[in-house]
Backbone as JSON Lines, residues from 0, in Angstrom:
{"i":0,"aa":"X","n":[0.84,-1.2,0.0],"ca":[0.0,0.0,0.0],"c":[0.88,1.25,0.0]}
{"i":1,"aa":"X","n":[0.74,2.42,-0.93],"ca":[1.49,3.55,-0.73],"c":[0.82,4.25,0.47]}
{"i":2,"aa":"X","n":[1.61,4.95,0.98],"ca":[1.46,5.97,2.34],"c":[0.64,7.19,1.65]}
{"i":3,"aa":"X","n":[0.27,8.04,2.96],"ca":[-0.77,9.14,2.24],"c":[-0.11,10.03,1.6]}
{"i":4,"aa":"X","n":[1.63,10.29,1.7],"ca":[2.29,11.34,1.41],"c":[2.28,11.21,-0.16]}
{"i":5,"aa":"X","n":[2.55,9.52,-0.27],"ca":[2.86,9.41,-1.57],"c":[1.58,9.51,-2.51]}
{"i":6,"aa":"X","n":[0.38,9.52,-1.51],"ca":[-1.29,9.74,-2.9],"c":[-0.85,11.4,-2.82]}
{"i":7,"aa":"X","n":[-0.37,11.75,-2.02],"ca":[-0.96,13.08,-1.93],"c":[-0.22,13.7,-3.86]}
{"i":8,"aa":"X","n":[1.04,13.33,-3.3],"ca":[1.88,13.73,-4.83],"c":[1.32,13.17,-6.04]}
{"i":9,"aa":"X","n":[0.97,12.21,-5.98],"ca":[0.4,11.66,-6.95],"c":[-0.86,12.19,-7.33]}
{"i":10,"aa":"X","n":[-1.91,12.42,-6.45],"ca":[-2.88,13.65,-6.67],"c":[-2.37,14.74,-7.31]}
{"i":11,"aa":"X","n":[-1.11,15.48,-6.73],"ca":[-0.56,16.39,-7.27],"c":[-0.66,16.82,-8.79]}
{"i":12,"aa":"X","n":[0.21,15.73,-8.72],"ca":[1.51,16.01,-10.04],"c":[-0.17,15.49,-11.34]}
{"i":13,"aa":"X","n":[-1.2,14.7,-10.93],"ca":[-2.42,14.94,-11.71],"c":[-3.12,16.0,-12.07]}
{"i":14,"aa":"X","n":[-3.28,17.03,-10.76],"ca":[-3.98,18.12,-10.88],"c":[-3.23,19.38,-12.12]}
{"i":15,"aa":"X","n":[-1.66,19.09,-11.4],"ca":[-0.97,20.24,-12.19],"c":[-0.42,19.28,-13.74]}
{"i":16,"aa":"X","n":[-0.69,18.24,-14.37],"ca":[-0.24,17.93,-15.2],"c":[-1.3,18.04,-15.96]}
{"i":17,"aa":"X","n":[-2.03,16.96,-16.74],"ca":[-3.15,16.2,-16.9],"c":[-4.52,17.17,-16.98]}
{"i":18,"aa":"X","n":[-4.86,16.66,-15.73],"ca":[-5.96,18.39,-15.53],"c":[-5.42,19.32,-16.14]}
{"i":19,"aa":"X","n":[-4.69,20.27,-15.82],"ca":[-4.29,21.44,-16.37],"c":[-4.52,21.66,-17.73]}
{"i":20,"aa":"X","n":[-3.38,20.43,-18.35],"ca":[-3.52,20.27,-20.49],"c":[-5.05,20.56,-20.25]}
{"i":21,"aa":"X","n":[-5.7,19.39,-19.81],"ca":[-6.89,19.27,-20.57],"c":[-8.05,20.93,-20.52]}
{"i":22,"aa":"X","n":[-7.66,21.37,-19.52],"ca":[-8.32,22.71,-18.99],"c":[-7.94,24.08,-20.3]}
{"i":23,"aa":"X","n":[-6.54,23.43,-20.12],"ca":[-5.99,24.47,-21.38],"c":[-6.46,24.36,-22.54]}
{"i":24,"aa":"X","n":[-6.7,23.28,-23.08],"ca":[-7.46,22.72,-24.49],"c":[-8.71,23.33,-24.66]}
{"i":25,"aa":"X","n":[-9.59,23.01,-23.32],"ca":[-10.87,23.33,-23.44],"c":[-11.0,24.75,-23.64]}
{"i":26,"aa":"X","n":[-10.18,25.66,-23.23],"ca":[-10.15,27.01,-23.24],"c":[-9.94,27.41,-24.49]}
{"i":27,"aa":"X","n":[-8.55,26.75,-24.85],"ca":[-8.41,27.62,-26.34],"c":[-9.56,26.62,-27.25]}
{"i":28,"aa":"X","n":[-10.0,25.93,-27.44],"ca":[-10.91,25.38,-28.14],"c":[-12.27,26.4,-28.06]}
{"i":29,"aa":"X","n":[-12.26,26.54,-26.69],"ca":[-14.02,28.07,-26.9],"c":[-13.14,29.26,-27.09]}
{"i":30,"aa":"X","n":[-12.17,29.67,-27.09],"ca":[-11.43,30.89,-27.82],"c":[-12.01,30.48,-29.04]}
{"i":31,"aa":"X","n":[-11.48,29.3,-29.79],"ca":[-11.29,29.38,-31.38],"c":[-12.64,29.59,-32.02]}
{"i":32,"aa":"X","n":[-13.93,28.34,-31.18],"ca":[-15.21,28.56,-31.79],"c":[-15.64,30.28,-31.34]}
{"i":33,"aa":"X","n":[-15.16,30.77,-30.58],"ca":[-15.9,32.05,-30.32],"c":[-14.89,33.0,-31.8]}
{"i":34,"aa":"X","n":[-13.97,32.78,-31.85],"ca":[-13.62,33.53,-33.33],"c":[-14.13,33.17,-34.08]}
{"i":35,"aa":"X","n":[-14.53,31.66,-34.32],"ca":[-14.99,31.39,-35.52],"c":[-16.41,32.21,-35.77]}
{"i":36,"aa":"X","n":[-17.25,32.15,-34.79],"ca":[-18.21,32.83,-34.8],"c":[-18.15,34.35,-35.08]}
{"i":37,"aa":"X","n":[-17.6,34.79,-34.24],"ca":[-17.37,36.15,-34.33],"c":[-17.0,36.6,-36.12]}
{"i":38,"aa":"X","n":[-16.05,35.89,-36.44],"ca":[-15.83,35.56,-38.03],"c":[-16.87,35.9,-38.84]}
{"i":39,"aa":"X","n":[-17.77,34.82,-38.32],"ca":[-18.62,34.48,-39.61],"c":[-19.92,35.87,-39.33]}
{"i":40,"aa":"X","n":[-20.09,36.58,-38.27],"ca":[-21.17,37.5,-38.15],"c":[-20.57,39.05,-38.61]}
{"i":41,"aa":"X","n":[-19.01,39.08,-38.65],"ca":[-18.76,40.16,-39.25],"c":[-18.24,40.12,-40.74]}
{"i":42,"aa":"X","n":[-18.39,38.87,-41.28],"ca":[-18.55,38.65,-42.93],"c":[-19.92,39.11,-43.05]}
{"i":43,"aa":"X","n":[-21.13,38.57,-42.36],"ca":[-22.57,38.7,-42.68],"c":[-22.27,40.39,-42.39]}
{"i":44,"aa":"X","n":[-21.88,41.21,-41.77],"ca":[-22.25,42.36,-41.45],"c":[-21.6,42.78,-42.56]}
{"i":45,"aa":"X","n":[-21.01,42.49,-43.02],"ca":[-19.91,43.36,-44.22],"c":[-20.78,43.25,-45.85]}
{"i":46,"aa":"X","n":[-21.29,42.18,-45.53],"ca":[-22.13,41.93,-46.71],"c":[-23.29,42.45,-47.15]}
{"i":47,"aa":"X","n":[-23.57,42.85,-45.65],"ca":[-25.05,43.84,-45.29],"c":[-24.72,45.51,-46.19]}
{"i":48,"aa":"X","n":[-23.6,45.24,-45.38],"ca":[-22.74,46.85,-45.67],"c":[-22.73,47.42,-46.93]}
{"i":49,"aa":"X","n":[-22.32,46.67,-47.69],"ca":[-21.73,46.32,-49.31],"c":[-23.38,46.22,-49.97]}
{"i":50,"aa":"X","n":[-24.19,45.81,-49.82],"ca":[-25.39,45.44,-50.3],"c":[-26.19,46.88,-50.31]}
{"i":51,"aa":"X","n":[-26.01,47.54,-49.22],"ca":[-26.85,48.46,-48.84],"c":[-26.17,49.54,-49.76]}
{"i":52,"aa":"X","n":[-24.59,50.04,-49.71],"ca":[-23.93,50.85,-50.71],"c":[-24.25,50.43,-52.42]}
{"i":53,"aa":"X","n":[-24.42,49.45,-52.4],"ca":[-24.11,48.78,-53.69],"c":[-25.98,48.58,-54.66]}
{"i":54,"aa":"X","n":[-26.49,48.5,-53.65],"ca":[-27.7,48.32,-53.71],"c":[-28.33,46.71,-54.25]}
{"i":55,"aa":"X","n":[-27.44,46.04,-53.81],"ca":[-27.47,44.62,-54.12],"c":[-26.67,43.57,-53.01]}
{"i":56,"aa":"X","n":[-27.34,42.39,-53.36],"ca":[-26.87,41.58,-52.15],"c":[-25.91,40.47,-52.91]}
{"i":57,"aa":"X","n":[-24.64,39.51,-52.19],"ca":[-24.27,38.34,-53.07],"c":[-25.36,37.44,-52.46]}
{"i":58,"aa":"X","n":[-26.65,37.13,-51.89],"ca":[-26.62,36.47,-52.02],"c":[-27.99,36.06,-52.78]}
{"i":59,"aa":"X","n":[-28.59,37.14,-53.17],"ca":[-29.57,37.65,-54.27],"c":[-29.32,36.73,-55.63]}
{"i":60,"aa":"X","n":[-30.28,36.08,-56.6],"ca":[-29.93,35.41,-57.81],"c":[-29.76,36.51,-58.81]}
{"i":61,"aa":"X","n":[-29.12,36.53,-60.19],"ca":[-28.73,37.67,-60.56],"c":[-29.54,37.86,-61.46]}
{"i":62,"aa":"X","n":[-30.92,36.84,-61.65],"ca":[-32.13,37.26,-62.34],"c":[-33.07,38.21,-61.74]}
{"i":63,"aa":"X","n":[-32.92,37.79,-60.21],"ca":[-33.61,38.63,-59.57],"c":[-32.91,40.74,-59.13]}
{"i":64,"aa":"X","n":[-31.75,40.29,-59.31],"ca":[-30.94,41.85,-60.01],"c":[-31.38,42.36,-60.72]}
{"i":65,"aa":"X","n":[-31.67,41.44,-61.99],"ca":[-31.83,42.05,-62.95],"c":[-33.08,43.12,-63.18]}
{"i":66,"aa":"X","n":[-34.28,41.83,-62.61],"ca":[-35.85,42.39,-62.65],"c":[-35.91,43.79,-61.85]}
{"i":67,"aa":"X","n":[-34.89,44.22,-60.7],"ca":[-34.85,44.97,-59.59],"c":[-34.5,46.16,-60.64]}
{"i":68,"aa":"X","n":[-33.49,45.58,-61.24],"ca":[-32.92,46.94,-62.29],"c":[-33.91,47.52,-63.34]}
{"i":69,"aa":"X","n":[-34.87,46.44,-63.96],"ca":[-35.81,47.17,-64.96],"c":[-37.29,47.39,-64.32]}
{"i":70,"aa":"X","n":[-37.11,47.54,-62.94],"ca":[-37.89,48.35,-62.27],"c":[-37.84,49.35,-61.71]}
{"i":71,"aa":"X","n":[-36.32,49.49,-61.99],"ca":[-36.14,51.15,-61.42],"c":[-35.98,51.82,-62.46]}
{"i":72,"aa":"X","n":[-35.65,51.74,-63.62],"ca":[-35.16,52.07,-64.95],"c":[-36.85,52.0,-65.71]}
């Protein structure tokens, strides 16, 4: 049987090894999905942007451009 000194280290050297990685992973892993997100809502905002200057959207069919155009014309 090991003595309590020796669980105790062994607890240890788990908490600060092991645990830790895995804590660290989990973190930068919701860093990355929170950029990814963040990403993808300031493409949609840029597109908004561009659409509204432009007076057209990409994601509009370009028949439906077209009809838009010989209704203002």
């Amino acid at each position: 049987m090991q003595s309590r000194q020796q669980k105790r280290k062994n607890a240890k050297k788990h908490i600060l090894g092991v645990g830790s990685l895995e804590l660290l992973f989990e973190i930068l892993r919701t860093l990355y999905l929170f950029l990814e997100i963040s990403m993808f809502l300031f493409v949609a905002f840029l597109d908004l942007v561009s659409a509204n200057m432009l007076g057209t959207s990409s994601c509009e069919k370009p028949s439906e451009r077209e009809s838009l155009q010989r209704e203002i014309t």
